[in-house]
C-alpha positions as MATLAB code, in Angstrom:
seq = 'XXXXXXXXXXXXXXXXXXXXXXXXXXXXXXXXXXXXXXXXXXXXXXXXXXXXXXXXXXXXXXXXXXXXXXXXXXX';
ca = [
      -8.631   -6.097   -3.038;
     -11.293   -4.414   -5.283;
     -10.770   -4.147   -8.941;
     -12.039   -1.202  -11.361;
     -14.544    0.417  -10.831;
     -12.694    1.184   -7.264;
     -15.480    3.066   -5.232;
     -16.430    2.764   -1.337;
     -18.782    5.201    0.781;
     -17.945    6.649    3.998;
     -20.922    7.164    6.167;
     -20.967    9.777    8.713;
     -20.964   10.358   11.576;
     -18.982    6.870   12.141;
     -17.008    7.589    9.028;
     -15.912    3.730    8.645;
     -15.491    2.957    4.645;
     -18.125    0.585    3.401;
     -15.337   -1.525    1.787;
     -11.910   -2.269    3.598;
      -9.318   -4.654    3.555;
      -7.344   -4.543    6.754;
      -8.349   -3.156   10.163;
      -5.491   -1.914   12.440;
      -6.689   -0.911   16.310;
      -3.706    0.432   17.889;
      -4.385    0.530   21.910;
      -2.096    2.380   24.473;
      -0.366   -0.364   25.593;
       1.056   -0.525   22.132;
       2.577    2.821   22.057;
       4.853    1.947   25.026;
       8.060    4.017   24.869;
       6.428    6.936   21.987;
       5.380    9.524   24.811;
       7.830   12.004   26.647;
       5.768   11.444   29.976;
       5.950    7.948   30.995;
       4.718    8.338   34.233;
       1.480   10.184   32.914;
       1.627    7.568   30.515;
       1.630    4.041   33.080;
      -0.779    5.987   35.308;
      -3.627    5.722   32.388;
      -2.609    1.976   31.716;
      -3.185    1.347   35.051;
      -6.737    2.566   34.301;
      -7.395    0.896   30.876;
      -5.963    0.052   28.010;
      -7.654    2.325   25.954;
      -7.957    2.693   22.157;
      -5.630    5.495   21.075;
      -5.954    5.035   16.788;
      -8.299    2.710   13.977;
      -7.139    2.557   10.622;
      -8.936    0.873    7.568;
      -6.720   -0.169    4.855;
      -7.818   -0.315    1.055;
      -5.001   -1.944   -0.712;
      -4.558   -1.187   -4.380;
      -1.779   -2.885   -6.795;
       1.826   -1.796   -6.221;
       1.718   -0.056   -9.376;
       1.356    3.332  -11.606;
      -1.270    4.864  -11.533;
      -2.983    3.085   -8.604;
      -3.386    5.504   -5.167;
      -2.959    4.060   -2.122;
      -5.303    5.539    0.633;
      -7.277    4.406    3.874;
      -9.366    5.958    6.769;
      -7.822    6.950   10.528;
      -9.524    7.580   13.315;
      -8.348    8.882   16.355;
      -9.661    8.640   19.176;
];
């Protein structure tokens, strides 16, 4: 966890924060059951598993006047 100043840069085009504290890859496979075609859905998991989501966490105290935020990308 960083402590004040609390700054991080974002370069683009890859847009992943210079500072994080958690990185969370969520792949297909994972997100068994969450799609209203599941034949559509097994058919690409017999292909690959691919990547759906990436999210980088910055954590922050649990308290006022600290904001909780992070970067998603989709894929």
């Amino acid at each position: 966890m960083q402590d004040y100043p609390f700054t991080f840069g974002i370069p683009l085009p890859e847009g992943i924060p210079t500072k994080y504290d958690n990185h969370i890859t969520r792949t297909l496979s994972a997100m068994n059951g969450q799609f209203a075609d599941q034949r559509a859905f097994d058919a690409i998991l017999a292909q690959e598993d691919v990547v759906l989501y990436e999210v980088y966490e910055l954590e922050r105290p649990g308290m006022a006047g600290e904001l909780l935020h992070g970067i998603s990308i989709v894929h």
